[in-house]
N, C-alpha and C positions, 0 to 999 in steps of 0.2 A: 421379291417376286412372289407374286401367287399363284399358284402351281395347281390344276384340277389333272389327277390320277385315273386311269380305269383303266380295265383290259378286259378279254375274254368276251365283247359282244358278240360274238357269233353273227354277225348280221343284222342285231337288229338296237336302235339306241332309243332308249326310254325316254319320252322326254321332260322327265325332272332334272336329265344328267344337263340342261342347258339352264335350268334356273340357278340350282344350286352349282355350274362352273363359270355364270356369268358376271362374279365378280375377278370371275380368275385371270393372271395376264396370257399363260399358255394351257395348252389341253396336253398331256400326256397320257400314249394310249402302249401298254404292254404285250398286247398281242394278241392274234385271232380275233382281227378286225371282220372278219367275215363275209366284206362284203366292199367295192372299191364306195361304194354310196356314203357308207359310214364315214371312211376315209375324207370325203370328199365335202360330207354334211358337218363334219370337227373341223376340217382347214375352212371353211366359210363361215364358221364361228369366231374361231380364236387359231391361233399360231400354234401347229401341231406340231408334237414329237413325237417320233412313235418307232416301233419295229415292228418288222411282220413276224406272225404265230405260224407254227405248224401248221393251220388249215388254212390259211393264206393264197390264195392263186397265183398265178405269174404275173396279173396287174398289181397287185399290190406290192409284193417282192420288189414291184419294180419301180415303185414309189417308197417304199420304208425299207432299211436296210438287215439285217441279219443282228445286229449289235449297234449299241449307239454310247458313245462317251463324248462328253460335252461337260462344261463349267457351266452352273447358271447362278448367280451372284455370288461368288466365288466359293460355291459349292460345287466338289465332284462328282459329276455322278454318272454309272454305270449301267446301260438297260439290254435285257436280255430275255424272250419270251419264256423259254424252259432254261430255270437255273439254280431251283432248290431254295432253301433254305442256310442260315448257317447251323453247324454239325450236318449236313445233306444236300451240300452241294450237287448239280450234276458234276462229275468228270472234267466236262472241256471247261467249265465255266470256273471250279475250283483251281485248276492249273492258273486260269486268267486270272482268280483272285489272289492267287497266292502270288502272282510275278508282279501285278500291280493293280492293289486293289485301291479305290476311292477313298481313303483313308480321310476320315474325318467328312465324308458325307454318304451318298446313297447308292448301295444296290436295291435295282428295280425289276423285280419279273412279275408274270403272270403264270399261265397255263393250270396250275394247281387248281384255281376256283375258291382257292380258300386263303381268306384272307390272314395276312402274319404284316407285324413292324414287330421286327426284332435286333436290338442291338447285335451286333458280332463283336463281341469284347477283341478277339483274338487278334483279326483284321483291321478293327477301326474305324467303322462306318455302320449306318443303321441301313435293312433289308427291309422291304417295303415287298408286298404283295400284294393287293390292294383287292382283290378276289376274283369276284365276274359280278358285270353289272348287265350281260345279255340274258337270254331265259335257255338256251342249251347249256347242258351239262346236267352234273347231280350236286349242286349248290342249289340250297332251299331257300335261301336270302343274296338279295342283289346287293354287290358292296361296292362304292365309292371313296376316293382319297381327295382330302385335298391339305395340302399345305404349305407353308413359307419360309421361304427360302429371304434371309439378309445377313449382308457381310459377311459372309463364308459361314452363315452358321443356321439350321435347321431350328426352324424358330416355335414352328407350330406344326402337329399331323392331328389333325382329324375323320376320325372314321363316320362313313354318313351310308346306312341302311336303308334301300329304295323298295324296300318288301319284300315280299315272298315273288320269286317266280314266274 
């Protein structure tokens, strides 16, 4: 599977994010979709994943869930709008990794704006934050994910910079 990554549009989607996720099989979006449009312009693309962000309305809440865990070729994986880092977990999101984390594939958040893939030696699974590819915030570079997913195992991440701002 190939897997296109983003979060934190705040409402508004660039659109190089449909050249470069057009070879992709699904669109996963980490949160602070910002807008039900966005939501709606990713599911008429490709087969969305997603949770809703902090600044999410009650339409969209009511379309994407709070947390999402799912196998995608039999890779784990874990997605969470605000969830830290590993060493900086939030709170609720560390108790969940600690009781059952993805071991041996992905936790996925956004909200930071700042892009991290960082292995979790401790846990077991590689952390993906993939940054913001909308223009609110204080992130000076637009950042996108994409990568593949076969036979339970995390084959390729590529980081792809959509410019400034």
């Amino acid at each position: 599977m190939f897997i296109g990554l983003m979060s934190d549009t705040h409402g508004v989607l660039d659109e190089r994010i449909f050249d470069y996720f057009s070879p992709c099989d699904e669109v996963w979006h980490a949160g602070d979709f910002g807008s039900i449009d966005v939501v709606n312009r990713l599911r008429a693309f490709k087969p969305l994943r997603g949770v809703y962000g902090n600044i999410d309305d009650a339409r969209i809440r009511a379309e994407m869930p709070e947390q999402l865990r799912f196998t995608c070729a039999d890779v784990p994986i874990f997605m969470i709008h605000i969830g830290g880092y590993p060493g900086k977990y939030a709170p609720k999101v560390r108790k969940i990794l600690q009781a059952d984390p993805p071991r041996g594939g992905l936790f996925i958040c956004g909200h930071s704006h700042i892009l991290k893939v960082i292995p979790d030696q401790t846990l077991g699974f590689l952390h993906i934050n993939p940054g913001a590819c909308g223009n609110e915030g204080w992130h000076r570079v637009k950042t996108i994910v994409r990568l593949r997913l076969e036979k339970g195992a995390i084959q390729q991440v590529e980081v792809i910079e959509l410019g400034n701002r």
